[in-house]
NUZAKE-683868 format. One record per atom (N, C-alpha, C): residue in one letter; x, y, z; chain. Coordinates in nm, 3 decimals. Each point is the difference from the previous one (the first is absolute). Example, Ala and Ser with C-alpha at 12.3 -4.5 7.8 and 13.67 -1.06 7.14 Angstrom:
NUZAKE-683868
{'a', {1.319, -0.569, 0.780}, 'A'}
{'a', {-0.089, 0.119, 0.000}, 'A'}
{'a', {0.090, 0.120, 0.000}, 'A'}
{'s', {-0.035, 0.105, -0.072}, 'A'}
{'s', {0.082, 0.119, 0.006}, 'A'}
{'s', {-0.077, 0.109, 0.073}, 'A'}
This chain:
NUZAKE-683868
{'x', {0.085, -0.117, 0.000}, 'A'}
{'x', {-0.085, 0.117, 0.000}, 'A'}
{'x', {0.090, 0.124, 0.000}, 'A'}
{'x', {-0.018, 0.069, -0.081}, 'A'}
{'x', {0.118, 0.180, -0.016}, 'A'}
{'x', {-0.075, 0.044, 0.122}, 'A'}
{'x', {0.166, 0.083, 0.060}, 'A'}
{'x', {-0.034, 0.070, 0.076}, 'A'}
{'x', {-0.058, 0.128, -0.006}, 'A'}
{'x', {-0.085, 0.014, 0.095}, 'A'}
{'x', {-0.028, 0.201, 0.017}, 'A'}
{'x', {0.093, 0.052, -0.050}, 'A'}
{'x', {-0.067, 0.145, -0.025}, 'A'}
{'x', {0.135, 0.055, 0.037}, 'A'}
{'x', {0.072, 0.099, 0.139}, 'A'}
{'x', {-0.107, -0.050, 0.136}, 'A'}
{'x', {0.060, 0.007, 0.137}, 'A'}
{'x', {0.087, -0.108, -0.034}, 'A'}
{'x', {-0.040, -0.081, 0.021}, 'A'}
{'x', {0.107, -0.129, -0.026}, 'A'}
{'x', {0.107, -0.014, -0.043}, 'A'}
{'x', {-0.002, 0.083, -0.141}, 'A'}
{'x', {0.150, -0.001, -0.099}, 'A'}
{'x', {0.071, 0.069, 0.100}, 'A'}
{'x', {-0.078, 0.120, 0.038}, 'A'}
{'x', {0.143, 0.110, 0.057}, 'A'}
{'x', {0.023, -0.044, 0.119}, 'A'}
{'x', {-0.064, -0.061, 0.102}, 'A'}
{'x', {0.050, -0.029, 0.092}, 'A'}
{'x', {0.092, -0.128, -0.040}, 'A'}
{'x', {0.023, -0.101, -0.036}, 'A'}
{'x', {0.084, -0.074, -0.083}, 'A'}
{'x', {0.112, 0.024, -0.023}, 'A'}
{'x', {-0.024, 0.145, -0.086}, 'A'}
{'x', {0.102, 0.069, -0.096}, 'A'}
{'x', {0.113, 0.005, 0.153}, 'A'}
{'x', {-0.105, 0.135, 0.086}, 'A'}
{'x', {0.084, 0.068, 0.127}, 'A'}
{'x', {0.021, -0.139, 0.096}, 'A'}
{'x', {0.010, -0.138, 0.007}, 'A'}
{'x', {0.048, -0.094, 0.084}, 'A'}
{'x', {0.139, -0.034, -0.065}, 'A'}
{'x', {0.008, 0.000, -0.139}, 'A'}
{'x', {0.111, -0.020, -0.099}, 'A'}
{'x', {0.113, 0.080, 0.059}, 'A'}
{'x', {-0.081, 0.157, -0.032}, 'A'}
{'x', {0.106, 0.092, 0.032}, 'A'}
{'x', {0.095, -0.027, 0.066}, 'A'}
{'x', {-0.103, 0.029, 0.121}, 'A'}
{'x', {0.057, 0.014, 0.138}, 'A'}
{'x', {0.107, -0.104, 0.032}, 'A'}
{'x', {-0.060, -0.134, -0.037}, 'A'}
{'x', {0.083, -0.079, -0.017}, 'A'}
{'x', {0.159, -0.040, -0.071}, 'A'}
{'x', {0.009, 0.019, -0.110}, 'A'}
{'x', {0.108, 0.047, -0.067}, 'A'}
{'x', {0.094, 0.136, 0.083}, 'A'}
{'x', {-0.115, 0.089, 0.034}, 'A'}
{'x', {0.108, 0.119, 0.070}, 'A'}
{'x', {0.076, -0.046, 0.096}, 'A'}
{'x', {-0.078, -0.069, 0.099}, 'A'}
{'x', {0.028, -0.070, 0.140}, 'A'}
{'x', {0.102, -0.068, -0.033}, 'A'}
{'x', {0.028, -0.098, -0.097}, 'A'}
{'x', {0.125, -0.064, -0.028}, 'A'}
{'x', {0.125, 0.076, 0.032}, 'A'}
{'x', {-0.037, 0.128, -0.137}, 'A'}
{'x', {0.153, 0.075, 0.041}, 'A'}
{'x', {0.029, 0.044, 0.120}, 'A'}
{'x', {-0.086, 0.014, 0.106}, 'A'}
{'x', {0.018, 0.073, 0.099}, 'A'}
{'x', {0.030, -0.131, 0.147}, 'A'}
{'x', {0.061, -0.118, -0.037}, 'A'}
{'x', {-0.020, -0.089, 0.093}, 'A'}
{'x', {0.165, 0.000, -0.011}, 'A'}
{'x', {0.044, -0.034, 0.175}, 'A'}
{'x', {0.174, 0.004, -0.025}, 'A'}
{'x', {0.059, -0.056, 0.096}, 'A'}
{'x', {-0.094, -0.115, 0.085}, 'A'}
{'x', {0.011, -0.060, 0.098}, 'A'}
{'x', {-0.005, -0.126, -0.040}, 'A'}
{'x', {0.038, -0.119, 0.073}, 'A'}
{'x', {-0.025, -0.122, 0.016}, 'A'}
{'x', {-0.135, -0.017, 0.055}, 'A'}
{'x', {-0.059, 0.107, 0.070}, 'A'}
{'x', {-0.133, -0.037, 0.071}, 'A'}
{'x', {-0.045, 0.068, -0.103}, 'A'}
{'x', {-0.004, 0.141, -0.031}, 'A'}
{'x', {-0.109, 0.010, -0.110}, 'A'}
{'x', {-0.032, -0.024, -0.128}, 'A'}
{'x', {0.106, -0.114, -0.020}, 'A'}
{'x', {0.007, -0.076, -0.131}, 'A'}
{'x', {-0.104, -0.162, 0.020}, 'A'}
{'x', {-0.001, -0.032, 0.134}, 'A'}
{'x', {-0.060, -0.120, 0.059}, 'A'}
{'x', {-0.170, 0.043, 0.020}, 'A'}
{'x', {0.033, 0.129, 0.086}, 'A'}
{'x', {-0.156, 0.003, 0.009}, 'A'}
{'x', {-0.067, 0.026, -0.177}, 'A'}
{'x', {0.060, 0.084, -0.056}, 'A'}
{'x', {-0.069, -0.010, -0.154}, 'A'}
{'x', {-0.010, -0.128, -0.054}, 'A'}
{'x', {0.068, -0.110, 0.003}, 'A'}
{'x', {-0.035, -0.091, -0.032}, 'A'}
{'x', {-0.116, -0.055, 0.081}, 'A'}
{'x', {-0.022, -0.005, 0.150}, 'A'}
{'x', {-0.074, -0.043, -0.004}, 'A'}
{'x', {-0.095, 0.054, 0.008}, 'A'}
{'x', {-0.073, 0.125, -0.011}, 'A'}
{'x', {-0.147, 0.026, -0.026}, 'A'}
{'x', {0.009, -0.056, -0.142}, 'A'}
{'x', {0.065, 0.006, -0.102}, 'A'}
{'x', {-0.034, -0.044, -0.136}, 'A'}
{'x', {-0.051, -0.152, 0.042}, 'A'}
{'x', {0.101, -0.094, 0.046}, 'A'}
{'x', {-0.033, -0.154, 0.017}, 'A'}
{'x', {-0.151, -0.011, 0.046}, 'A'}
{'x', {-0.006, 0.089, 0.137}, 'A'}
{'x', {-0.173, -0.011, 0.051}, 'A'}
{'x', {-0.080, 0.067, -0.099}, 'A'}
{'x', {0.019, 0.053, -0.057}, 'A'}
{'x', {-0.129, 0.041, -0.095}, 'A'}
{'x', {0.006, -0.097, -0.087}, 'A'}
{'x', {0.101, -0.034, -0.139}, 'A'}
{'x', {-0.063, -0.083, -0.005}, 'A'}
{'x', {-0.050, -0.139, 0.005}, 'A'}
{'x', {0.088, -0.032, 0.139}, 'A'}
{'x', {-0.087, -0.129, 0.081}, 'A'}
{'x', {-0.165, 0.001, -0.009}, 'A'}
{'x', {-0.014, 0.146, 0.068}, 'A'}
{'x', {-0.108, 0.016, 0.010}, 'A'}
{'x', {-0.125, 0.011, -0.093}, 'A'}
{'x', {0.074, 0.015, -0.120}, 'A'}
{'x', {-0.099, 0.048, -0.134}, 'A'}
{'x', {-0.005, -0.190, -0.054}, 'A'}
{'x', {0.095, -0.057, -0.010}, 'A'}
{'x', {0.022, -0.155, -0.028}, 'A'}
{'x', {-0.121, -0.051, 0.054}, 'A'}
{'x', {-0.013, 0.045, 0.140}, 'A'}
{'x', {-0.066, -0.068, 0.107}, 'A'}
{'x', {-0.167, 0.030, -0.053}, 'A'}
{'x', {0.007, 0.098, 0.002}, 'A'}
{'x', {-0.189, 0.052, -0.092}, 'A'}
{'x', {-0.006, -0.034, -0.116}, 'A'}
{'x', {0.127, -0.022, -0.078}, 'A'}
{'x', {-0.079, -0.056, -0.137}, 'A'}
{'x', {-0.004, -0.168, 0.013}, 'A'}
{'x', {0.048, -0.062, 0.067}, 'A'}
{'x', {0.003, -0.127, 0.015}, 'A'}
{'x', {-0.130, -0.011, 0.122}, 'A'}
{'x', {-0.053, 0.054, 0.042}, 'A'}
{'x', {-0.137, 0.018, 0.124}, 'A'}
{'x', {-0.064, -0.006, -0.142}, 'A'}
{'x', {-0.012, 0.116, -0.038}, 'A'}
{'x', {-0.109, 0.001, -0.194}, 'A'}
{'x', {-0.057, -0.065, -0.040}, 'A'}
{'x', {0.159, -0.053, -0.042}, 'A'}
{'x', {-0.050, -0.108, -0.117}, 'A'}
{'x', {-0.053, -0.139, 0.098}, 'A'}
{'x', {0.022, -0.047, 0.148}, 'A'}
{'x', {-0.039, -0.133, 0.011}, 'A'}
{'x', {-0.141, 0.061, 0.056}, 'A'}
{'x', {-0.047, 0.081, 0.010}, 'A'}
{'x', {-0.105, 0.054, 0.087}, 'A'}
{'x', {-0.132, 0.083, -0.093}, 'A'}
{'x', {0.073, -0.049, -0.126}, 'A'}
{'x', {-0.100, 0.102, -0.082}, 'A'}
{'x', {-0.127, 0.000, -0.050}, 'A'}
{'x', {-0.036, -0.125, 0.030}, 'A'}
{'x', {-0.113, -0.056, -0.033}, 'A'}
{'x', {-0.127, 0.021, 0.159}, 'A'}
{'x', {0.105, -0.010, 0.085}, 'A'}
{'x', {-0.093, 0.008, 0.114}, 'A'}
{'x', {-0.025, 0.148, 0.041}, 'A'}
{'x', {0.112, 0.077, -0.065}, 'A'}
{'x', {-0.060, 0.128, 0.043}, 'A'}
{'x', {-0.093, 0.092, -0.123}, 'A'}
{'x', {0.034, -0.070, -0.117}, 'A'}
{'x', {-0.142, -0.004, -0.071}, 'A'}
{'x', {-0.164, -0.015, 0.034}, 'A'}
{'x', {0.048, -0.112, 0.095}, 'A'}
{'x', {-0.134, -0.041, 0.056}, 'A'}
{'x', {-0.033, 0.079, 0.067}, 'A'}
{'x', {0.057, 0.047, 0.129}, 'A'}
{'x', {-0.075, 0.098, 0.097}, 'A'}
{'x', {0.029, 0.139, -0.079}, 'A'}
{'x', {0.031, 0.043, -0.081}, 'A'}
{'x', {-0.011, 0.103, -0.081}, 'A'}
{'x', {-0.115, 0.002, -0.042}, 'A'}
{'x', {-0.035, -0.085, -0.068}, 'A'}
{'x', {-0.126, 0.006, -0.054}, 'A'}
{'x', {-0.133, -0.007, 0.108}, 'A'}
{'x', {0.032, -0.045, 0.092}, 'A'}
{'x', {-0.118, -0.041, 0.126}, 'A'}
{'x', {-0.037, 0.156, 0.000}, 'A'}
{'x', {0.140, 0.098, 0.063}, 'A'}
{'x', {-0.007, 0.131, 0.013}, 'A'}
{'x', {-0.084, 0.085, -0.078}, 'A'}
{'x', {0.037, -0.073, -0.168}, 'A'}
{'x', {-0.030, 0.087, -0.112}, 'A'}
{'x', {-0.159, 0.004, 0.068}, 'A'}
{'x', {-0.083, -0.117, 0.009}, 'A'}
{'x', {-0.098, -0.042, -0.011}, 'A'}
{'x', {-0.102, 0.094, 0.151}, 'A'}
{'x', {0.085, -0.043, 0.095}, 'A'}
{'x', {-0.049, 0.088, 0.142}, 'A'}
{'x', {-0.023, 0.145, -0.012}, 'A'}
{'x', {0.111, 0.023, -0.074}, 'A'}
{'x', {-0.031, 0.170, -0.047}, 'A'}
{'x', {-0.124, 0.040, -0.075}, 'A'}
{'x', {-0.014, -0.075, -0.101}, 'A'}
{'x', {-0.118, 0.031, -0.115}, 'A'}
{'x', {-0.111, 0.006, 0.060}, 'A'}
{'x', {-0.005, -0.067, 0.155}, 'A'}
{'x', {-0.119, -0.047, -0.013}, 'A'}
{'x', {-0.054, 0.097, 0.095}, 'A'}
{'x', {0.146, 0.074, 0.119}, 'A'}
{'x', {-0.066, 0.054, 0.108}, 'A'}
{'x', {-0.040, 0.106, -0.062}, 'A'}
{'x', {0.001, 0.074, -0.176}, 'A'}
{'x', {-0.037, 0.150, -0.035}, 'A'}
{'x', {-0.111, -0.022, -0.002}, 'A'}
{'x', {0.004, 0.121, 0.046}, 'A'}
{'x', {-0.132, 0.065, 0.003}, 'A'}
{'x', {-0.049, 0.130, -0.052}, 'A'}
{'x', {-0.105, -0.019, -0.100}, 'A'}
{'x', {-0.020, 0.129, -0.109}, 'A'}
{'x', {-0.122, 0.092, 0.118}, 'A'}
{'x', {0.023, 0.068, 0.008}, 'A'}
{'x', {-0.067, 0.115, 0.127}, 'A'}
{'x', {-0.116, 0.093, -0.132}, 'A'}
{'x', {0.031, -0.021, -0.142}, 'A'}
{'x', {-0.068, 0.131, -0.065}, 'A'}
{'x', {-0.091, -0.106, -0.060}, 'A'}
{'x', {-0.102, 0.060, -0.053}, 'A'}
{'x', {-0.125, -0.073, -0.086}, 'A'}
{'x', {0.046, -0.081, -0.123}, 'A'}
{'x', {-0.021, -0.066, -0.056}, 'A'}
{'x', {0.048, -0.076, -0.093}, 'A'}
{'x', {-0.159, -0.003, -0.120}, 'A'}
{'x', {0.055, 0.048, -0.096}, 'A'}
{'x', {-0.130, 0.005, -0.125}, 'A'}
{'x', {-0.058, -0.114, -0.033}, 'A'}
{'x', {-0.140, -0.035, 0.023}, 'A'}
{'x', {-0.068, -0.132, -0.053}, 'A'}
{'x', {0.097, -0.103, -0.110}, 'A'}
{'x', {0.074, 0.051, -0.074}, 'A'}
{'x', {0.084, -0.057, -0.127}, 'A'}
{'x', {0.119, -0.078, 0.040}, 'A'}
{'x', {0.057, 0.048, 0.156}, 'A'}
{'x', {0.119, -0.020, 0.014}, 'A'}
{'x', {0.002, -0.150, 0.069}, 'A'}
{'x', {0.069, -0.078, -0.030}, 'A'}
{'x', {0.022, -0.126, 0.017}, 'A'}
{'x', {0.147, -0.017, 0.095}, 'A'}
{'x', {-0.018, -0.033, 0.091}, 'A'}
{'x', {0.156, -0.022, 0.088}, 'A'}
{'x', {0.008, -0.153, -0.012}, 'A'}
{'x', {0.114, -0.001, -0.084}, 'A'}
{'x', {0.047, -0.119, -0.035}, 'A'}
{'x', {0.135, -0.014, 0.105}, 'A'}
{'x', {-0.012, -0.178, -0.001}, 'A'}
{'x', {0.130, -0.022, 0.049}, 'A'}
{'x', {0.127, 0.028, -0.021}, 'A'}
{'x', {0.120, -0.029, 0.022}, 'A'}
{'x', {0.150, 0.028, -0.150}, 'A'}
{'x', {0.005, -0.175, -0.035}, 'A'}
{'x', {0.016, 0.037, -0.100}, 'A'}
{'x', {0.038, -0.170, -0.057}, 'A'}
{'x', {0.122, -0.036, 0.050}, 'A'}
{'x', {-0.013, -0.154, 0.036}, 'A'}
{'x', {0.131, -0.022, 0.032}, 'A'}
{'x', {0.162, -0.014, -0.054}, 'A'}
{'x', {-0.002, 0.013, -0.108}, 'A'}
{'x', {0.098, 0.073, -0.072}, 'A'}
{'x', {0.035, 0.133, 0.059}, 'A'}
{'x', {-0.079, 0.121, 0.037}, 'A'}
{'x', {0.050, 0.103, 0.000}, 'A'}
{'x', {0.011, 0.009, 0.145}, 'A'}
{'x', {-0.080, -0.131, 0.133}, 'A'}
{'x', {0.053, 0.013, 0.119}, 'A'}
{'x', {0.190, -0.032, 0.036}, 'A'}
{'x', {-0.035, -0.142, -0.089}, 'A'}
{'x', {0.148, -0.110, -0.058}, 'A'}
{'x', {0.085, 0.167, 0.004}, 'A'}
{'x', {-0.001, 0.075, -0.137}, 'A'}
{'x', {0.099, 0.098, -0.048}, 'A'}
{'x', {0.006, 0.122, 0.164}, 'A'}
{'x', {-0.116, 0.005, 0.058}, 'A'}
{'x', {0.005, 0.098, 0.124}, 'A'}
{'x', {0.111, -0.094, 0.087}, 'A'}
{'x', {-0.010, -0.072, 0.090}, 'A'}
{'x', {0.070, -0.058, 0.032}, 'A'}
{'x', {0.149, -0.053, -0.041}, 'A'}
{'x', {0.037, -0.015, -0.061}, 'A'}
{'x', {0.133, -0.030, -0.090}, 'A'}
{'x', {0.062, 0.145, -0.010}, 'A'}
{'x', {-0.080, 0.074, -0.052}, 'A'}
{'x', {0.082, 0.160, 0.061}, 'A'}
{'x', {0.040, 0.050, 0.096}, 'A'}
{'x', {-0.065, -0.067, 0.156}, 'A'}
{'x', {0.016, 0.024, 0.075}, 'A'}
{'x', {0.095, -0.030, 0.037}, 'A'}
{'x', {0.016, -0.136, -0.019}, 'A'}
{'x', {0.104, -0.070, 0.037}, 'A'}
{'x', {0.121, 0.027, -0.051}, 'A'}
{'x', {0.016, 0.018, -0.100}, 'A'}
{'x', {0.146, 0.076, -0.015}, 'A'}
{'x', {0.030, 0.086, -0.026}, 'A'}
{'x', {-0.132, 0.140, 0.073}, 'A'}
{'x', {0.019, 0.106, 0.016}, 'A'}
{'x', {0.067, 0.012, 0.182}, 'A'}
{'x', {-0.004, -0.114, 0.035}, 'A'}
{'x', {0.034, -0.012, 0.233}, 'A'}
{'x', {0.096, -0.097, -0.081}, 'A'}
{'x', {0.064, -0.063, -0.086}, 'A'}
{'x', {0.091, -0.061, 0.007}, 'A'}
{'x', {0.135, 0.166, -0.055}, 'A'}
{'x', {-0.078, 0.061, -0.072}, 'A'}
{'x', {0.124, 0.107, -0.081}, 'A'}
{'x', {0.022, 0.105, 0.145}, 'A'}
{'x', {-0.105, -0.035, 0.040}, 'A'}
{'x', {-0.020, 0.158, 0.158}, 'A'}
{'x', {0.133, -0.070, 0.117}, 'A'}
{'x', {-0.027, -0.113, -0.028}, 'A'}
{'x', {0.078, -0.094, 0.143}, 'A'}
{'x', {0.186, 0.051, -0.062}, 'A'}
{'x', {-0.034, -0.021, -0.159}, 'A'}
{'x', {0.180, 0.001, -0.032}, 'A'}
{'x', {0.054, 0.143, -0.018}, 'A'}
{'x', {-0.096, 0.086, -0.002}, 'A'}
{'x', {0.024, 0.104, 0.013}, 'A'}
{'x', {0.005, 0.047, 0.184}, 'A'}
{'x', {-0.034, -0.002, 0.080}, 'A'}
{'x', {0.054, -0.001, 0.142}, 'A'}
{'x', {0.075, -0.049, 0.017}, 'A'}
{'x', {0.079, -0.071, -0.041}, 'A'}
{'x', {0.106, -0.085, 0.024}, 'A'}
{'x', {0.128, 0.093, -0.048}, 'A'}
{'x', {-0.009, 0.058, -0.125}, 'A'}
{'x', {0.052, 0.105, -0.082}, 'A'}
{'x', {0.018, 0.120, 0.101}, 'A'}
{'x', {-0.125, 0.020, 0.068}, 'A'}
{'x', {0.006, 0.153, 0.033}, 'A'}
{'x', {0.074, -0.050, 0.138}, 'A'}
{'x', {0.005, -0.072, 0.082}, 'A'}
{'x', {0.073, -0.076, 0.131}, 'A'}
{'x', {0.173, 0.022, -0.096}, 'A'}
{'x', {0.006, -0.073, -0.118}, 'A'}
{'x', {0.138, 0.020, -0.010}, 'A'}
{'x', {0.043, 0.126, -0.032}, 'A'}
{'x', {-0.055, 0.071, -0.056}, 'A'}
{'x', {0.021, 0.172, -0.001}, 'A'}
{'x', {0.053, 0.062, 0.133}, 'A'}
{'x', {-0.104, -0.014, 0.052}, 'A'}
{'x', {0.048, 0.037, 0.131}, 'A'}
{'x', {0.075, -0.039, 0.106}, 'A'}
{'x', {0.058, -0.109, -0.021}, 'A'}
{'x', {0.134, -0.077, 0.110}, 'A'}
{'x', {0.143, 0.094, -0.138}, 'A'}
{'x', {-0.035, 0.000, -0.153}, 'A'}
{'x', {0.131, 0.066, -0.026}, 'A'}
{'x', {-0.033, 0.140, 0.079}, 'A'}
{'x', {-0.084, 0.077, -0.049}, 'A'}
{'x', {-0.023, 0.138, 0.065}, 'A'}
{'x', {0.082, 0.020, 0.137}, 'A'}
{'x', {-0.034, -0.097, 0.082}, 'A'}
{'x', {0.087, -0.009, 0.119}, 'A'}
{'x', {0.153, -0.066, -0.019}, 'A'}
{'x', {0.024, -0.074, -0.063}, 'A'}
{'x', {0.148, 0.023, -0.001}, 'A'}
{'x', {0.088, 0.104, -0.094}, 'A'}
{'x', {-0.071, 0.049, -0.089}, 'A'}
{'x', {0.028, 0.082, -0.072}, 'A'}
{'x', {0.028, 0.131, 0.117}, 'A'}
{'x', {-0.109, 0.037, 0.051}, 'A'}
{'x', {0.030, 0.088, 0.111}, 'A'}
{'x', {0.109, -0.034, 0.110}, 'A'}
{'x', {0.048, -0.135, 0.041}, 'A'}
{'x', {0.097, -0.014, 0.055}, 'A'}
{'x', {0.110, 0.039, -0.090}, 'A'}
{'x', {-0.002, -0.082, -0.095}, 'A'}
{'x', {0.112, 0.086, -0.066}, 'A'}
{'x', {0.040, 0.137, -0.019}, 'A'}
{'x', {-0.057, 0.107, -0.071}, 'A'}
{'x', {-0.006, 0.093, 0.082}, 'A'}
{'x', {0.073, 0.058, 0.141}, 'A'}
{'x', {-0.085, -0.042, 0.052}, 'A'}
{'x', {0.058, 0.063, 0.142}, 'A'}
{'x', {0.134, -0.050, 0.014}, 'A'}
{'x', {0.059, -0.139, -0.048}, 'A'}
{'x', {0.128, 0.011, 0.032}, 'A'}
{'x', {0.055, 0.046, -0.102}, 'A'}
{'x', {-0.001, 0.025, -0.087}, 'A'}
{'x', {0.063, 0.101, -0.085}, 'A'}
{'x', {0.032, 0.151, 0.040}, 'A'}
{'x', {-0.176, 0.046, 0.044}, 'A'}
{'x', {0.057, 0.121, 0.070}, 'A'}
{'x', {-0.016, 0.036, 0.143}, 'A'}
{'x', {0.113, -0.133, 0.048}, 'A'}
{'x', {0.022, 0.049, 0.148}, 'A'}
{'x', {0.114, 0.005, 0.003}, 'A'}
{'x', {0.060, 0.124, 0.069}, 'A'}
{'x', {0.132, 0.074, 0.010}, 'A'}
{'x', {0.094, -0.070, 0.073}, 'A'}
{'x', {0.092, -0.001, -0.005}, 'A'}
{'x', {0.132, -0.076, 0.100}, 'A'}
{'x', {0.009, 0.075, 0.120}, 'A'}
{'x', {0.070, -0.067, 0.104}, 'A'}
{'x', {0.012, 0.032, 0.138}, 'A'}
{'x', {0.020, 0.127, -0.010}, 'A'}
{'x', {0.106, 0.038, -0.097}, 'A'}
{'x', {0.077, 0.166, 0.015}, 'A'}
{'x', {-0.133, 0.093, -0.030}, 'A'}
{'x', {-0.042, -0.014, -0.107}, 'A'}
{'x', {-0.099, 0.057, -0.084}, 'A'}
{'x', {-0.098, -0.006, 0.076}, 'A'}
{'x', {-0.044, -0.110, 0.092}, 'A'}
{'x', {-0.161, 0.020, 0.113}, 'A'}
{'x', {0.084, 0.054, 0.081}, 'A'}
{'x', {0.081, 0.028, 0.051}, 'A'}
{'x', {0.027, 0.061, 0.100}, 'A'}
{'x', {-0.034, 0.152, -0.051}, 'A'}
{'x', {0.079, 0.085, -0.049}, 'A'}
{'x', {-0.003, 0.106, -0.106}, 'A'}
{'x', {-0.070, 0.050, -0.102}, 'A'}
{'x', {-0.104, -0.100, -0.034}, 'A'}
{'x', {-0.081, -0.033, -0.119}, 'A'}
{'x', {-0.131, 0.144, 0.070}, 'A'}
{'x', {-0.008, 0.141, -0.063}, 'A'}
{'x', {-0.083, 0.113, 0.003}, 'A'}
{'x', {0.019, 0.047, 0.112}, 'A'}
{'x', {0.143, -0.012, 0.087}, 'A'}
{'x', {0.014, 0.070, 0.124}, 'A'}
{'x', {0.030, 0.203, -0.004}, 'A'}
{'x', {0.064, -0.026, -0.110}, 'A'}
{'x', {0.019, 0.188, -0.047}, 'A'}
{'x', {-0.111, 0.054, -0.030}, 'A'}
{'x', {-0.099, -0.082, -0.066}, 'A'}
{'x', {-0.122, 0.032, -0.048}, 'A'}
{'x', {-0.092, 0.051, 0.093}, 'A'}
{'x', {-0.021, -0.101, 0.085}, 'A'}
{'x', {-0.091, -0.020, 0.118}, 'A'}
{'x', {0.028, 0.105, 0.129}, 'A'}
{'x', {0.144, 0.061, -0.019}, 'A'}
{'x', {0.052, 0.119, 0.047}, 'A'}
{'x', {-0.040, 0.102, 0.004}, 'A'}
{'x', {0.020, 0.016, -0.176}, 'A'}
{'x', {-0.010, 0.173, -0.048}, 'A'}
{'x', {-0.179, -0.031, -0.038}, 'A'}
{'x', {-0.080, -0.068, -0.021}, 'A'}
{'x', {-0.158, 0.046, 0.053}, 'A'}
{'x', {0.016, 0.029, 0.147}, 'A'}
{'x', {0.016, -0.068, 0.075}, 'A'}
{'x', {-0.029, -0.007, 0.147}, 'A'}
{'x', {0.025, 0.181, 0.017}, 'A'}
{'x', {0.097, -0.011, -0.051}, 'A'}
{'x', {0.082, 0.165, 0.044}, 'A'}
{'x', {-0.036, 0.112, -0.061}, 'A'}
{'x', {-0.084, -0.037, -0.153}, 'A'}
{'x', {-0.022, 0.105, -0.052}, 'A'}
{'x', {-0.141, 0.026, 0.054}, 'A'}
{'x', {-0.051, -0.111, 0.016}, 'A'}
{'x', {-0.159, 0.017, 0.047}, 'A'}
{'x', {0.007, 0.036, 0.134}, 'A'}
{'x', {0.059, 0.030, 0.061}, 'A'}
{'x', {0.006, -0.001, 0.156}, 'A'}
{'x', {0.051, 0.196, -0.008}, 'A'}
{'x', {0.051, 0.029, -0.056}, 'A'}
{'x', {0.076, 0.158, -0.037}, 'A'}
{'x', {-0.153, 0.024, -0.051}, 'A'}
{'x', {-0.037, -0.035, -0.097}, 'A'}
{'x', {-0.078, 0.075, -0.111}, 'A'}
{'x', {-0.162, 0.037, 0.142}, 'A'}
{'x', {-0.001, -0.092, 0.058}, 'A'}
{'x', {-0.125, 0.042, 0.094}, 'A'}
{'x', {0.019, 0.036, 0.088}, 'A'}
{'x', {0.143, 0.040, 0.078}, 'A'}
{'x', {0.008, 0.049, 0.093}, 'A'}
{'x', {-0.010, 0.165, -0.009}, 'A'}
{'x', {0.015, 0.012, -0.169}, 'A'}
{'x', {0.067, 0.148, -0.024}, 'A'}
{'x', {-0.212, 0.066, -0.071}, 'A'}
{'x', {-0.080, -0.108, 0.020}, 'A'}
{'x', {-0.099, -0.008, -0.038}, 'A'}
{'x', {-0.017, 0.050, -0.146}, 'A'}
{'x', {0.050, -0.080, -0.051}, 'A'}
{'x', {-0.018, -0.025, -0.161}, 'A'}
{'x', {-0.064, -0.097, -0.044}, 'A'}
{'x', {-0.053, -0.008, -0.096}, 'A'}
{'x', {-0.092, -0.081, -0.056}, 'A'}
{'x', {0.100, -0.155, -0.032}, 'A'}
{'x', {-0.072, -0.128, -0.012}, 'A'}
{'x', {0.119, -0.108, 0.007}, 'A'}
{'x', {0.017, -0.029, -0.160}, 'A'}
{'x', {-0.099, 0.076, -0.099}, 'A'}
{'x', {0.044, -0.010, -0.123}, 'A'}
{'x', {0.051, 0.126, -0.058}, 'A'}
{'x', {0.073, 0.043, -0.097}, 'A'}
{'x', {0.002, 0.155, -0.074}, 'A'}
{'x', {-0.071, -0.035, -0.126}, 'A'}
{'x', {-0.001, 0.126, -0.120}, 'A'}
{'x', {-0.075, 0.006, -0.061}, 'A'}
{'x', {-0.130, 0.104, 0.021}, 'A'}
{'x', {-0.090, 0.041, -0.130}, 'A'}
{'x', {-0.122, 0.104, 0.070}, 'A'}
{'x', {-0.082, -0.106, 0.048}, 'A'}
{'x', {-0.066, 0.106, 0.113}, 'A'}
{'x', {-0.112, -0.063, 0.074}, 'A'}
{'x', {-0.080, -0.010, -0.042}, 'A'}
{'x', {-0.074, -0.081, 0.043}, 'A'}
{'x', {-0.180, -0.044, -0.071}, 'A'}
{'x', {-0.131, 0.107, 0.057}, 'A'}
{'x', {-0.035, 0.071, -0.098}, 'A'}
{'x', {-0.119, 0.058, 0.086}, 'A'}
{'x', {-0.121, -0.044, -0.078}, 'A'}
């Protein structure tokens, strides 16, 4: 079945991210953990299409039970014209209701699975990151100490002398 096109792009952006995340991995651990969210996903996708296919007939069946429970609890609330005939659905087109269903909660299941692996890279991707930009001992030590100075000092002068804490014209 072609995908949406939510589908494509989210796809597209799991690719990405993925491929980016590669270059950005430079550890023994964050070379392991990328492997293994890939392995669990798709364990996990293996695992639903092999549920599918041995299960597909039975969840046909209560698909269709559903199809059938639904049709029956509507209820038309407006007048219906002497002419109008409420027919059943033939079972062909319950058969085709059902069968859509079914591997419309089989495509939904492999797609959560997708969006679960998105988001374990998201998080190591963000680890990465952070150790990339976390500063060395010298550098956290020192890392915006002049900075954190000359505000402290300029903002501390500028209101004592009661000046405004921005320049520029004022707003009236």
């Amino acid at each position: 079945m072609p995908l949406s096109t939510e589908d494509a792009v989210r796809e597209t952006h799991r690719l990405a991210l993925e491929g980016n995340l590669r270059k950005s991995l430079r550890t023994k651990d964050e070379f392991a953990r990328f492997k293994e969210i890939a392995e669990e996903a798709a364990e996990r996708i293996d695992a639903e299409k092999d549920a599918f296919r041995s299960t597909y007939h039975q969840r046909v069946i209560e698909a269709t039970e559903a199809v059938l429970r639904e049709h029956n609890q509507r209820t038309l609330n407006h007048p219906k014209p002497s002419w109008a005939i409420d027919e059943p659905p033939s079972a062909d087109k319950i058969d085709l209701f059902a069968r859509n269903r079914v591997q419309a909660d089989h495509e939904a299941r492999i797609a959560a699975i997708r969006v679960d692996q998105t988001h374990q890279y998201r998080k190591l991707r963000d680890a990465c990151h952070a150790r990339e930009n976390a500063p060395t001992r010298t550098q956290d030590r020192n890392h915006g100490r002049a900075r954190n100075a000359f505000q402290t000092a300029n903002q501390i002068s500028r209101h004592e002398l009661g000046l405004p804490l921005r320049s520029g014209p004022s707003r009236s």
